[in-house]
C-alpha positions as CSV (number, residue, x, y, z in Angstrom):
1,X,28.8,11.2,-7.6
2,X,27.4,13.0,-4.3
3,X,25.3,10.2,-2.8
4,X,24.1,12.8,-0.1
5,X,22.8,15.0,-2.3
6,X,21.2,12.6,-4.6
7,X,19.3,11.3,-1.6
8,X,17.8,14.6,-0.5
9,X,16.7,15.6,-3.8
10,X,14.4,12.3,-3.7
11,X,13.4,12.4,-0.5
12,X,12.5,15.6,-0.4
13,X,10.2,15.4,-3.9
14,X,8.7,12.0,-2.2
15,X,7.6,14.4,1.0
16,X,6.4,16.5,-0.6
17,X,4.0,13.6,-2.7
18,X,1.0,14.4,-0.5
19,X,0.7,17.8,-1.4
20,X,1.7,17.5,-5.0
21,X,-0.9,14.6,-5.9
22,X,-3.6,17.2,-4.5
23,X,-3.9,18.0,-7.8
24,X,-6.0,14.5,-8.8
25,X,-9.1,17.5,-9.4
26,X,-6.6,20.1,-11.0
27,X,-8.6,21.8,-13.9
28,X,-6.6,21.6,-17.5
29,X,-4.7,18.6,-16.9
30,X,-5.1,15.3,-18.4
31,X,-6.5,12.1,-16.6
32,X,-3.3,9.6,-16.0
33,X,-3.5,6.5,-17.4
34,X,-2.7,3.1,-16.3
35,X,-3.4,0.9,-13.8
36,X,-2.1,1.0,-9.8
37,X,1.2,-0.3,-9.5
38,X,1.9,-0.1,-13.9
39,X,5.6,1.6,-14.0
40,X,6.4,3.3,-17.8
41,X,10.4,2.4,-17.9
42,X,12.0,4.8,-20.1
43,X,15.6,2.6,-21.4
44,X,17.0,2.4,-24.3
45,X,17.3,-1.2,-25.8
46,X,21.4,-2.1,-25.6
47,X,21.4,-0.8,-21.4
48,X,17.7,-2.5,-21.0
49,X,19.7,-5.9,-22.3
50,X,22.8,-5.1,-19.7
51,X,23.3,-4.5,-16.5
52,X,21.2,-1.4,-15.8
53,X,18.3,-3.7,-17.2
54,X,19.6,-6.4,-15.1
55,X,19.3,-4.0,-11.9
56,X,15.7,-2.2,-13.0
57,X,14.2,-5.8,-13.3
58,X,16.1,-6.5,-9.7
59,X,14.1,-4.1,-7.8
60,X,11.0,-3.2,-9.9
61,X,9.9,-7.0,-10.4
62,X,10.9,-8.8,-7.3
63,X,8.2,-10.3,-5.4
64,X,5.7,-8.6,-3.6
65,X,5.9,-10.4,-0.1
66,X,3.3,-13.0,1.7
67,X,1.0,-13.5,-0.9
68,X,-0.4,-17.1,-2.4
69,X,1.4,-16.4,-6.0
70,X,4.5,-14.7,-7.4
71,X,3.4,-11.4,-8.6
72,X,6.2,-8.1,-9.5
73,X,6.1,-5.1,-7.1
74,X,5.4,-3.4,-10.3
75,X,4.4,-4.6,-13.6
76,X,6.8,-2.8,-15.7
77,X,6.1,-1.4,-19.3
78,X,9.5,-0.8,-20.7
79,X,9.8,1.8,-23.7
80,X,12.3,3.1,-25.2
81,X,13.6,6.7,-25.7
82,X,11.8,6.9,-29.6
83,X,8.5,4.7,-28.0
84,X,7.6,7.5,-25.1
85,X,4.7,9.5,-26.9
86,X,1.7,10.8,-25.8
87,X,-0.2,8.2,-24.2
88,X,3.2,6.6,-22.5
89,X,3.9,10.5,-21.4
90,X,0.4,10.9,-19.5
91,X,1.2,7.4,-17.6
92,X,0.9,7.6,-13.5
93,X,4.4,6.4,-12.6
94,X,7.0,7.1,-15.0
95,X,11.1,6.3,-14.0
96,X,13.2,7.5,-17.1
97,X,16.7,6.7,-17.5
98,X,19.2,9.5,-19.4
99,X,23.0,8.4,-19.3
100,X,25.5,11.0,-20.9
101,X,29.2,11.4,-20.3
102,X,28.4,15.2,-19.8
103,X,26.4,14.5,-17.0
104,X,27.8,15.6,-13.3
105,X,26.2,14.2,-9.9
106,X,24.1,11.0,-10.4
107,X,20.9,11.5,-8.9
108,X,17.0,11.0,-9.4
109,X,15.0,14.3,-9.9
110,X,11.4,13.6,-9.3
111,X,8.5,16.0,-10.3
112,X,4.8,15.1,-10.2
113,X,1.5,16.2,-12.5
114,X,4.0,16.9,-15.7
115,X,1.3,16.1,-17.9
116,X,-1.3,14.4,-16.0
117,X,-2.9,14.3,-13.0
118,X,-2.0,12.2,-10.8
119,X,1.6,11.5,-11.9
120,X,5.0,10.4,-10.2
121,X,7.9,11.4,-12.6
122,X,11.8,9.9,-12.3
123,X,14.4,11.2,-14.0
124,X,17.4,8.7,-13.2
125,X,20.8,11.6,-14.6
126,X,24.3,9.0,-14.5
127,X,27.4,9.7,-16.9
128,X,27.9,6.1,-17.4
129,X,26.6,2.4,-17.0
130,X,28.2,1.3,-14.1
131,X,27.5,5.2,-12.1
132,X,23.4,4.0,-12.7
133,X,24.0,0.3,-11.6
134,X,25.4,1.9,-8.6
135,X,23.0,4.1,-7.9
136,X,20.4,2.3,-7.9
137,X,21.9,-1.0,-5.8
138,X,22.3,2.4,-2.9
139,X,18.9,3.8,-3.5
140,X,16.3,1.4,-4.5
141,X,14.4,1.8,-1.3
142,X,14.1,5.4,-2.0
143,X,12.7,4.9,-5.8
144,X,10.1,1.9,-4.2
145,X,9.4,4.3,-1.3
146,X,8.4,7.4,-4.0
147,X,6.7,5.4,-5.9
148,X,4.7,3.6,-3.2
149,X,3.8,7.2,-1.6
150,X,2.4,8.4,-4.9
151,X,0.3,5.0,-4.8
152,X,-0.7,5.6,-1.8
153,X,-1.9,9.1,-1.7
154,X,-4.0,8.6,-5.0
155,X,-5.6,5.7,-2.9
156,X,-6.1,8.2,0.1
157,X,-7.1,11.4,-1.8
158,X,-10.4,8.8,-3.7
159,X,-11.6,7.2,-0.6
160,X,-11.7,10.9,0.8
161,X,-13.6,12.1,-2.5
162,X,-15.3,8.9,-3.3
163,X,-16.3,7.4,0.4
164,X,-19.2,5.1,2.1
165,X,-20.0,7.7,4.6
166,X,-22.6,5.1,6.4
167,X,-20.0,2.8,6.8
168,X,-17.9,5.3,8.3
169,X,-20.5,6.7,10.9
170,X,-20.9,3.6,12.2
171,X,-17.3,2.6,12.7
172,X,-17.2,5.9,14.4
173,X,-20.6,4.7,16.6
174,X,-19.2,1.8,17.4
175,X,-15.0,2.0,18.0
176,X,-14.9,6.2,18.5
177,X,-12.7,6.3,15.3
178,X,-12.4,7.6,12.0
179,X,-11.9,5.9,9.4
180,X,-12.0,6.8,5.4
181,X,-13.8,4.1,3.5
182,X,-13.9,4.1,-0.4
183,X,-16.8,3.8,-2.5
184,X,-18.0,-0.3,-2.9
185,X,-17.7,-1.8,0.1
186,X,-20.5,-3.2,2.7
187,X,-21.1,-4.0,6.0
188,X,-21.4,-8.0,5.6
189,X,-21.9,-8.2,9.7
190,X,-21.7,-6.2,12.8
191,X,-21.3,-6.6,16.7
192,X,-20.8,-4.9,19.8
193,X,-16.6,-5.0,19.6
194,X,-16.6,-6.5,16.0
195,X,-17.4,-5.0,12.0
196,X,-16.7,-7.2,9.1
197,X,-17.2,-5.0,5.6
198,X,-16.1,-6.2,2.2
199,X,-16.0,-5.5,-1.2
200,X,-17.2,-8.7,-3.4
201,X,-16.5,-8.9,-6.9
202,X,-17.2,-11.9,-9.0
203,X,-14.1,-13.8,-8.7
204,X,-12.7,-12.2,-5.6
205,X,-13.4,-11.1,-1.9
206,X,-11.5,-7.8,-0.8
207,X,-12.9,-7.4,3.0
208,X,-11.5,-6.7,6.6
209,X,-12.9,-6.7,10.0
210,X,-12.3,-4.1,12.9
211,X,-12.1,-5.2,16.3
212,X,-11.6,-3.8,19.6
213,X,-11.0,-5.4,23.4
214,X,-9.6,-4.0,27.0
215,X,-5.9,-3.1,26.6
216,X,-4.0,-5.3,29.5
217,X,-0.9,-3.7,29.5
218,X,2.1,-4.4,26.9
219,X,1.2,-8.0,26.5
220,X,-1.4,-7.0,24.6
221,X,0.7,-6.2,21.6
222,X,2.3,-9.0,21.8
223,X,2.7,-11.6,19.0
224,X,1.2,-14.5,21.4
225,X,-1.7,-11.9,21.9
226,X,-2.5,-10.5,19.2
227,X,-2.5,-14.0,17.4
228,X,-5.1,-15.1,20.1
229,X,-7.1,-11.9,19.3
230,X,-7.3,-12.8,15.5
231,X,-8.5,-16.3,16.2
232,X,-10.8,-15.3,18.5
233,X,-12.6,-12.8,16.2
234,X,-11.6,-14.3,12.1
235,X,-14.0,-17.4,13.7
236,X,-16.9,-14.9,13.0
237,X,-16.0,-14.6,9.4
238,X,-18.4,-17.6,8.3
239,X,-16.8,-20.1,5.7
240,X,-19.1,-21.4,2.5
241,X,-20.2,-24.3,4.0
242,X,-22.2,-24.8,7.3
243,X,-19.7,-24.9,10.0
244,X,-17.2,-23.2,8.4
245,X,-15.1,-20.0,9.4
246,X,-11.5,-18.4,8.8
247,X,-8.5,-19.1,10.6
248,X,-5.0,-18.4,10.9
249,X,-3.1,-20.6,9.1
250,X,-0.9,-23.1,10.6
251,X,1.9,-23.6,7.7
252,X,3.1,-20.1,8.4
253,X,4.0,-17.7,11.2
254,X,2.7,-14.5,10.9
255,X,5.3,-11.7,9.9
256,X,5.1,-9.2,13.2
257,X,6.9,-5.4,13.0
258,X,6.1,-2.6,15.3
259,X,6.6,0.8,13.7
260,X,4.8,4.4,14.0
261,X,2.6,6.4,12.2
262,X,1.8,10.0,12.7
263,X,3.4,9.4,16.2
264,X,1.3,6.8,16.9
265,X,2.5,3.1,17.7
266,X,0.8,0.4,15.6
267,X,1.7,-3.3,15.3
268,X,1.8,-5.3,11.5
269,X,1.1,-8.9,11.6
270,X,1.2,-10.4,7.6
271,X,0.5,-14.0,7.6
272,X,-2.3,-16.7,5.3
273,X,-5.4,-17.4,6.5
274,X,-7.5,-20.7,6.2
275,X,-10.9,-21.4,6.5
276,X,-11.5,-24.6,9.0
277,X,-13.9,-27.2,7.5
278,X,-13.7,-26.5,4.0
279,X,-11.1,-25.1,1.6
280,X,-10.4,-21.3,1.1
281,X,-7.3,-19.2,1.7
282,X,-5.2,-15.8,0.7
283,X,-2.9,-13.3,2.2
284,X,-3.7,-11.1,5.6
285,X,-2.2,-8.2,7.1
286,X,-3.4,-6.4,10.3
287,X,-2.9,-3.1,12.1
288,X,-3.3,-2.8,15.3
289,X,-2.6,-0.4,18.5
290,X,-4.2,1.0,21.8
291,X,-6.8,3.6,21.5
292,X,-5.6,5.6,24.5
293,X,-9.2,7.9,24.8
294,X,-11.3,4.6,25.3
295,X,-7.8,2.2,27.1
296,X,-8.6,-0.3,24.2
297,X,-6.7,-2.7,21.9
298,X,-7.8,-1.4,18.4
299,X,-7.7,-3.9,15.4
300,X,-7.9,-3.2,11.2
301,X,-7.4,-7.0,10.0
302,X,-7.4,-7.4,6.0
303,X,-7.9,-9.9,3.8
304,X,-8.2,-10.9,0.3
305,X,-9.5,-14.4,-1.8
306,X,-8.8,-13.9,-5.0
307,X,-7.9,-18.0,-6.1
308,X,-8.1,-16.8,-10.4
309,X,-6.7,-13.1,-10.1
310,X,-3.6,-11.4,-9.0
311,X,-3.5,-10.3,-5.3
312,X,-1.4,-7.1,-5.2
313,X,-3.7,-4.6,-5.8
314,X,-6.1,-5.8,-3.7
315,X,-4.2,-6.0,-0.5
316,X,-2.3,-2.5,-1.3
317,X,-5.5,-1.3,-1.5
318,X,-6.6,-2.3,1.9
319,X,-2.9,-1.8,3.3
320,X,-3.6,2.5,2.2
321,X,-6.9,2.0,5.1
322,X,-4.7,2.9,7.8
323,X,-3.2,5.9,6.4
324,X,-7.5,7.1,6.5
325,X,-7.7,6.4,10.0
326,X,-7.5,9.4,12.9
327,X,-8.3,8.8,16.9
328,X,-10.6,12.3,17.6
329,X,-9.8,13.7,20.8
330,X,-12.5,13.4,23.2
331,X,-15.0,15.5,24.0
332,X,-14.3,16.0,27.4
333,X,-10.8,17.1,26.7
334,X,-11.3,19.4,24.3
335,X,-11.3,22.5,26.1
Protein backbone atom coordinates (compact mmCIF):
# COMPACT_ATOMS: atom_id res chain seq x y z
CA UNK A 1 0.00 0.00 0.00
CA UNK A 2 1.46 3.66 -0.84
CA UNK A 3 -0.63 5.90 1.39
CA UNK A 4 0.96 8.96 -0.32
CA UNK A 5 0.05 8.21 -3.50
CA UNK A 6 -3.41 7.04 -2.71
CA UNK A 7 -3.91 10.46 -1.08
CA UNK A 8 -2.91 12.54 -4.13
CA UNK A 9 -4.90 10.68 -6.54
CA UNK A 10 -8.06 11.85 -4.43
CA UNK A 11 -7.23 14.95 -3.66
CA UNK A 12 -6.26 15.84 -6.79
CA UNK A 13 -9.74 14.46 -8.56
CA UNK A 14 -11.62 16.31 -5.53
CA UNK A 15 -9.76 19.84 -6.87
CA UNK A 16 -10.40 19.40 -9.70
CA UNK A 17 -14.54 18.90 -8.68
CA UNK A 18 -15.36 22.48 -9.59
CA UNK A 19 -14.34 22.26 -12.94
CA UNK A 20 -15.52 18.81 -13.70
CA UNK A 21 -19.23 19.29 -12.34
CA UNK A 22 -19.26 22.28 -14.98
CA UNK A 23 -20.78 19.91 -16.92
CA UNK A 24 -24.38 20.00 -14.96
CA UNK A 25 -25.54 21.67 -18.77
CA UNK A 26 -23.28 19.19 -20.83
CA UNK A 27 -25.32 18.19 -23.96
CA UNK A 28 -25.72 14.12 -24.44
CA UNK A 29 -25.52 13.17 -20.96
CA UNK A 30 -28.03 11.89 -18.73
CA UNK A 31 -29.73 13.88 -15.81
CA UNK A 32 -28.30 12.21 -12.25
CA UNK A 33 -30.65 10.95 -10.11
CA UNK A 34 -31.09 11.01 -6.56
CA UNK A 35 -31.48 13.19 -3.96
CA UNK A 36 -28.48 15.59 -2.19
CA UNK A 37 -26.55 13.84 0.11
CA UNK A 38 -28.03 9.88 -1.35
CA UNK A 39 -24.63 7.73 -1.59
CA UNK A 40 -25.05 4.45 -4.12
CA UNK A 41 -22.68 1.88 -2.12
CA UNK A 42 -21.37 -0.63 -4.46
CA UNK A 43 -20.41 -3.99 -1.77
CA UNK A 44 -20.92 -7.17 -2.09
CA UNK A 45 -23.09 -8.88 0.59
CA UNK A 46 -20.42 -11.20 2.83
CA UNK A 47 -17.85 -7.79 3.20
CA UNK A 48 -21.13 -5.40 3.57
CA UNK A 49 -21.96 -7.97 6.73
CA UNK A 50 -18.07 -7.61 8.00
CA UNK A 51 -15.84 -5.34 8.77
CA UNK A 52 -15.48 -3.20 5.66
CA UNK A 53 -19.37 -2.80 6.16
CA UNK A 54 -18.77 -2.19 9.66
CA UNK A 55 -16.28 0.80 8.59
CA UNK A 56 -18.58 2.21 5.48
CA UNK A 57 -21.55 2.53 7.96
CA UNK A 58 -18.72 4.17 10.52
CA UNK A 59 -18.08 7.12 8.38
CA UNK A 60 -20.96 7.42 5.85
CA UNK A 61 -23.80 7.24 8.56
CA UNK A 62 -22.36 9.02 11.60
CA UNK A 63 -24.19 11.97 12.65
CA UNK A 64 -24.34 15.02 11.04
CA UNK A 65 -23.40 17.56 13.88
CA UNK A 66 -25.61 20.27 15.89
CA UNK A 67 -28.80 19.52 14.65
CA UNK A 68 -32.25 18.86 16.80
CA UNK A 69 -32.40 14.97 15.53
CA UNK A 70 -30.00 12.17 14.56
CA UNK A 71 -29.78 12.15 10.87
CA UNK A 72 -26.62 10.13 8.63
CA UNK A 73 -24.07 12.38 6.89
CA UNK A 74 -25.37 10.36 3.95
CA UNK A 75 -28.23 8.20 3.52
CA UNK A 76 -26.64 5.28 2.08
CA UNK A 77 -28.27 2.97 -0.63
CA UNK A 78 -26.18 -0.19 -0.54
CA UNK A 79 -26.15 -2.45 -3.74
CA UNK A 80 -24.47 -4.99 -4.64
CA UNK A 81 -22.06 -5.85 -7.55
CA UNK A 82 -25.16 -7.90 -9.70
CA UNK A 83 -27.85 -4.82 -8.24
CA UNK A 84 -25.73 -1.76 -10.04
CA UNK A 85 -27.79 -1.26 -13.32
CA UNK A 86 -28.81 1.52 -15.10
CA UNK A 87 -30.67 3.68 -12.96
CA UNK A 88 -28.18 2.89 -9.76
CA UNK A 89 -25.20 3.69 -12.61
CA UNK A 90 -26.70 7.32 -13.45
CA UNK A 91 -26.85 8.09 -9.42
CA UNK A 92 -24.97 11.53 -8.22
CA UNK A 93 -22.50 10.04 -5.75
CA UNK A 94 -21.48 6.67 -6.33
CA UNK A 95 -18.38 4.94 -3.86
CA UNK A 96 -17.78 1.32 -5.36
CA UNK A 97 -15.77 -1.07 -3.60
CA UNK A 98 -13.52 -3.84 -5.81
CA UNK A 99 -11.25 -6.13 -3.64
CA UNK A 100 -8.96 -8.64 -5.65
CA UNK A 101 -5.74 -10.39 -4.47
CA UNK A 102 -4.25 -9.10 -7.86
CA UNK A 103 -4.73 -5.72 -6.97
CA UNK A 104 -1.39 -3.53 -6.17
CA UNK A 105 -1.54 -0.04 -4.29
CA UNK A 106 -4.79 0.58 -2.35
CA UNK A 107 -6.22 3.68 -3.36
CA UNK A 108 -9.59 5.58 -4.37
CA UNK A 109 -9.68 6.64 -8.14
CA UNK A 110 -12.34 9.20 -8.47
CA UNK A 111 -13.81 10.35 -11.93
CA UNK A 112 -16.92 12.63 -12.33
CA UNK A 113 -19.98 12.78 -15.26
CA UNK A 114 -19.34 8.82 -16.13
CA UNK A 115 -22.73 8.53 -17.10
CA UNK A 116 -24.52 11.48 -15.82
CA UNK A 117 -24.29 14.79 -15.19
CA UNK A 118 -23.58 15.86 -12.25
CA UNK A 119 -21.80 12.76 -10.85
CA UNK A 120 -18.95 12.00 -8.17
CA UNK A 121 -17.54 8.44 -8.94
CA UNK A 122 -15.31 6.25 -6.19
CA UNK A 123 -13.55 3.46 -7.03
CA UNK A 124 -12.25 2.11 -3.57
CA UNK A 125 -9.01 -0.81 -5.43
CA UNK A 126 -7.65 -3.02 -2.01
CA UNK A 127 -6.28 -6.73 -2.43
CA UNK A 128 -7.80 -7.77 0.73
CA UNK A 129 -10.33 -7.00 3.68
CA UNK A 130 -8.26 -5.78 6.20
CA UNK A 131 -5.95 -3.38 3.23
CA UNK A 132 -9.80 -1.59 2.70
CA UNK A 133 -10.58 -1.35 6.56
CA UNK A 134 -7.35 0.33 6.60
CA UNK A 135 -7.72 2.60 4.17
CA UNK A 136 -10.48 3.97 4.88
CA UNK A 137 -9.94 4.39 8.94
CA UNK A 138 -6.58 6.75 7.17
CA UNK A 139 -8.73 8.46 4.63
CA UNK A 140 -12.31 9.00 5.51
CA UNK A 141 -11.85 12.72 5.66
CA UNK A 142 -10.76 12.70 2.18
CA UNK A 143 -13.85 10.48 0.74
CA UNK A 144 -16.44 12.97 3.05
CA UNK A 145 -14.34 15.87 1.74
CA UNK A 146 -14.96 14.64 -2.27
CA UNK A 147 -18.11 13.96 -1.71
CA UNK A 148 -19.12 17.12 0.16
CA UNK A 149 -17.22 19.22 -2.72
CA UNK A 150 -19.28 17.58 -5.47
CA UNK A 151 -22.41 18.59 -3.13
CA UNK A 152 -21.35 21.66 -2.94
CA UNK A 153 -20.54 22.80 -6.39
CA UNK A 154 -23.91 21.31 -7.73
CA UNK A 155 -25.45 23.71 -5.07
CA UNK A 156 -23.16 26.67 -6.34
CA UNK A 157 -23.29 26.03 -10.16
CA UNK A 158 -27.90 26.16 -9.67
CA UNK A 159 -28.01 29.21 -7.60
CA UNK A 160 -25.64 30.75 -10.37
CA UNK A 161 -28.02 29.38 -13.15
CA UNK A 162 -31.25 29.46 -11.24
CA UNK A 163 -30.80 32.82 -8.97
CA UNK A 164 -33.21 35.71 -7.34
CA UNK A 165 -31.39 38.41 -8.93
CA UNK A 166 -33.68 41.18 -6.90
CA UNK A 167 -32.63 39.77 -3.95
CA UNK A 168 -29.17 39.92 -4.83
CA UNK A 169 -29.18 43.68 -6.04
CA UNK A 170 -30.29 44.62 -3.05
CA UNK A 171 -27.84 42.80 -0.75
CA UNK A 172 -25.40 44.41 -3.03
CA UNK A 173 -27.45 48.07 -2.37
CA UNK A 174 -27.39 47.60 0.92
CA UNK A 175 -23.91 45.63 2.35
CA UNK A 176 -21.56 46.33 -1.07
CA UNK A 177 -21.49 42.53 -1.51
CA UNK A 178 -22.26 39.79 -3.78
CA UNK A 179 -23.97 37.26 -2.99
CA UNK A 180 -25.60 34.26 -5.18
CA UNK A 181 -29.12 33.56 -4.13
CA UNK A 182 -31.11 30.43 -5.53
CA UNK A 183 -34.38 30.51 -6.95
CA UNK A 184 -37.40 30.49 -3.95
CA UNK A 185 -36.46 32.55 -1.45
CA UNK A 186 -37.87 36.16 -0.30
CA UNK A 187 -37.04 39.04 1.36
CA UNK A 188 -39.40 38.54 4.59
CA UNK A 189 -37.89 42.12 6.08
CA UNK A 190 -35.29 44.65 5.47
CA UNK A 191 -33.23 47.52 7.31
CA UNK A 192 -30.57 49.90 7.12
CA UNK A 193 -27.64 47.20 8.51
CA UNK A 194 -30.16 44.16 8.61
CA UNK A 195 -31.92 41.60 5.64
CA UNK A 196 -33.87 38.70 6.75
CA UNK A 197 -34.89 36.33 3.42
CA UNK A 198 -36.27 32.84 3.62
CA UNK A 199 -37.54 30.14 1.84
CA UNK A 200 -41.06 28.81 3.46
CA UNK A 201 -42.35 25.53 2.69
CA UNK A 202 -45.30 24.08 4.33
CA UNK A 203 -43.78 22.28 7.17
CA UNK A 204 -40.49 24.09 7.30
CA UNK A 205 -38.70 27.52 7.36
CA UNK A 206 -35.16 27.61 5.58
CA UNK A 207 -34.15 31.47 6.10
CA UNK A 208 -31.05 33.61 7.13
CA UNK A 209 -30.44 37.17 7.94
CA UNK A 210 -27.30 39.30 6.83
CA UNK A 211 -26.07 41.92 9.09
CA UNK A 212 -23.42 44.36 9.13
CA UNK A 213 -21.89 46.83 12.09
CA UNK A 214 -18.45 49.04 12.65
CA UNK A 215 -15.44 46.60 12.93
CA UNK A 216 -13.70 47.56 16.50
CA UNK A 217 -10.75 45.87 16.17
CA UNK A 218 -10.08 41.98 16.83
CA UNK A 219 -12.69 41.88 19.53
CA UNK A 220 -15.03 41.94 17.11
CA UNK A 221 -14.56 38.45 16.07
CA UNK A 222 -14.63 37.39 19.15
CA UNK A 223 -16.88 34.63 20.56
CA UNK A 224 -18.30 37.17 23.47
CA UNK A 225 -18.90 39.53 20.41
CA UNK A 226 -20.14 37.95 17.98
CA UNK A 227 -22.71 36.15 20.40
CA UNK A 228 -23.80 39.86 21.43
CA UNK A 229 -24.12 40.67 17.71
CA UNK A 230 -26.55 37.65 17.04
CA UNK A 231 -28.74 38.58 19.94
CA UNK A 232 -28.89 41.90 19.09
CA UNK A 233 -30.09 41.40 15.50
CA UNK A 234 -32.08 37.38 15.75
CA UNK A 235 -34.54 39.74 18.13
CA UNK A 236 -35.79 41.22 14.75
CA UNK A 237 -36.75 37.78 13.56
CA UNK A 238 -40.44 38.02 15.00
CA UNK A 239 -41.80 34.76 16.76
CA UNK A 240 -45.61 33.47 16.01
CA UNK A 241 -47.11 35.01 18.72
CA UNK A 242 -47.15 38.79 19.64
CA UNK A 243 -44.05 39.51 21.52
CA UNK A 244 -42.21 36.93 20.30
CA UNK A 245 -38.67 36.74 18.54
CA UNK A 246 -35.54 34.29 18.14
CA UNK A 247 -32.81 33.83 20.41
CA UNK A 248 -29.78 32.07 21.04
CA UNK A 249 -30.31 29.25 23.00
CA UNK A 250 -29.17 28.94 26.46
CA UNK A 251 -28.78 24.97 26.79
CA UNK A 252 -25.86 25.11 24.41
CA UNK A 253 -22.66 27.06 23.58
CA UNK A 254 -22.25 27.91 20.25
CA UNK A 255 -19.51 25.83 18.30
CA UNK A 256 -16.88 28.72 17.26
CA UNK A 257 -13.90 27.94 14.45
CA UNK A 258 -12.00 30.48 12.50
CA UNK A 259 -10.76 29.24 9.17
CA UNK A 260 -10.18 30.92 5.53
CA UNK A 261 -11.80 30.92 2.41
CA UNK A 262 -10.35 32.14 -0.86
CA UNK A 263 -7.77 33.96 1.47
CA UNK A 264 -10.20 35.47 3.27
CA UNK A 265 -10.74 35.10 7.17
CA UNK A 266 -14.26 34.14 8.21
CA UNK A 267 -15.55 33.02 11.70
CA UNK A 268 -18.26 29.80 12.12
CA UNK A 269 -20.41 29.88 15.04
CA UNK A 270 -23.02 26.48 15.04
CA UNK A 271 -25.25 26.59 17.95
CA UNK A 272 -29.71 26.14 18.54
CA UNK A 273 -31.68 28.90 18.52
CA UNK A 274 -34.96 29.58 20.66
CA UNK A 275 -37.63 31.78 20.19
CA UNK A 276 -38.39 33.79 23.63
CA UNK A 277 -42.17 33.85 24.59
CA UNK A 278 -43.35 30.91 22.79
CA UNK A 279 -41.98 27.59 21.66
CA UNK A 280 -39.88 27.21 18.39
CA UNK A 281 -36.31 26.00 17.82
CA UNK A 282 -33.67 24.30 15.12
CA UNK A 283 -30.04 24.36 14.30
CA UNK A 284 -27.96 27.76 13.27
CA UNK A 285 -24.73 28.31 11.73
CA UNK A 286 -23.16 31.77 10.89
CA UNK A 287 -20.33 33.25 8.81
CA UNK A 288 -18.95 36.09 9.58
CA UNK A 289 -15.77 38.43 8.83
CA UNK A 290 -14.65 42.14 8.23
CA UNK A 291 -15.44 43.72 5.04
CA UNK A 292 -12.15 45.58 4.70
CA UNK A 293 -13.53 48.12 1.62
CA UNK A 294 -16.38 49.51 3.94
CA UNK A 295 -14.18 48.62 7.83
CA UNK A 296 -17.28 46.61 8.73
CA UNK A 297 -18.19 43.32 10.67
CA UNK A 298 -20.11 41.31 7.93
CA UNK A 299 -22.60 38.65 9.12
CA UNK A 300 -24.52 35.47 6.94
CA UNK A 301 -26.53 33.87 9.95
CA UNK A 302 -28.67 30.63 8.94
CA UNK A 303 -31.36 28.91 10.20
CA UNK A 304 -33.76 26.21 9.70
CA UNK A 305 -37.36 24.96 11.57
CA UNK A 306 -38.15 22.07 10.34
CA UNK A 307 -39.96 20.29 13.75
CA UNK A 308 -41.67 17.03 11.12
CA UNK A 309 -38.76 16.76 8.52
CA UNK A 310 -35.11 15.99 8.48
CA UNK A 311 -32.71 19.05 8.79
CA UNK A 312 -29.56 18.12 6.76
CA UNK A 313 -30.38 19.27 3.57
CA UNK A 314 -31.72 22.24 4.54
CA UNK A 315 -28.81 23.67 6.47
CA UNK A 316 -26.19 22.20 3.83
CA UNK A 317 -28.04 24.14 1.61
CA UNK A 318 -27.71 27.33 3.31
CA UNK A 319 -23.98 26.33 4.59
CA UNK A 320 -23.03 26.26 0.27
CA UNK A 321 -24.30 30.49 0.56
CA UNK A 322 -20.92 31.41 1.50
CA UNK A 323 -19.11 29.70 -1.17
CA UNK A 324 -21.54 32.47 -3.59
CA UNK A 325 -20.32 35.29 -1.81
CA UNK A 326 -17.37 37.74 -3.30
CA UNK A 327 -16.36 41.38 -1.67
CA UNK A 328 -15.91 43.65 -5.27
CA UNK A 329 -13.14 45.90 -5.08
CA UNK A 330 -14.13 49.33 -4.87
CA UNK A 331 -14.53 51.67 -7.31
CA UNK A 332 -12.17 54.02 -6.32
CA UNK A 333 -9.41 51.54 -6.32
CA UNK A 334 -9.87 50.08 -9.38
CA UNK A 335 -7.48 51.89 -11.44
Amino acid sequence: MNPLRSLLILAAAALAGCDALSSITAPNMHQSQGSPYELVLVCDQPRWEGEVGDTLRAIFTQPVAVINRREPLFDVLRVTGQSFTKLARQHRNILKIEIDPVIGDTLTAVQYDVTAAPQIVMTLQAHDDKAAVEYLSNHRNDLLHALEMAERDRSTAYAAKFNERFIESRIRELFGVEMKIPKGYTIRSEQDDFMWISYEYPAASQGFFLYSYPYRGKYSLSPEALAAARSKYASRIPGPSEGSYMITAEAYEPDYRIFRLEGRLWVEMRGFWDVANDFMGGPFVSYTTVNTATNEVFTIDCYVYSPKNHQRNYIRALEHLIYGVSFPEPEAQKD
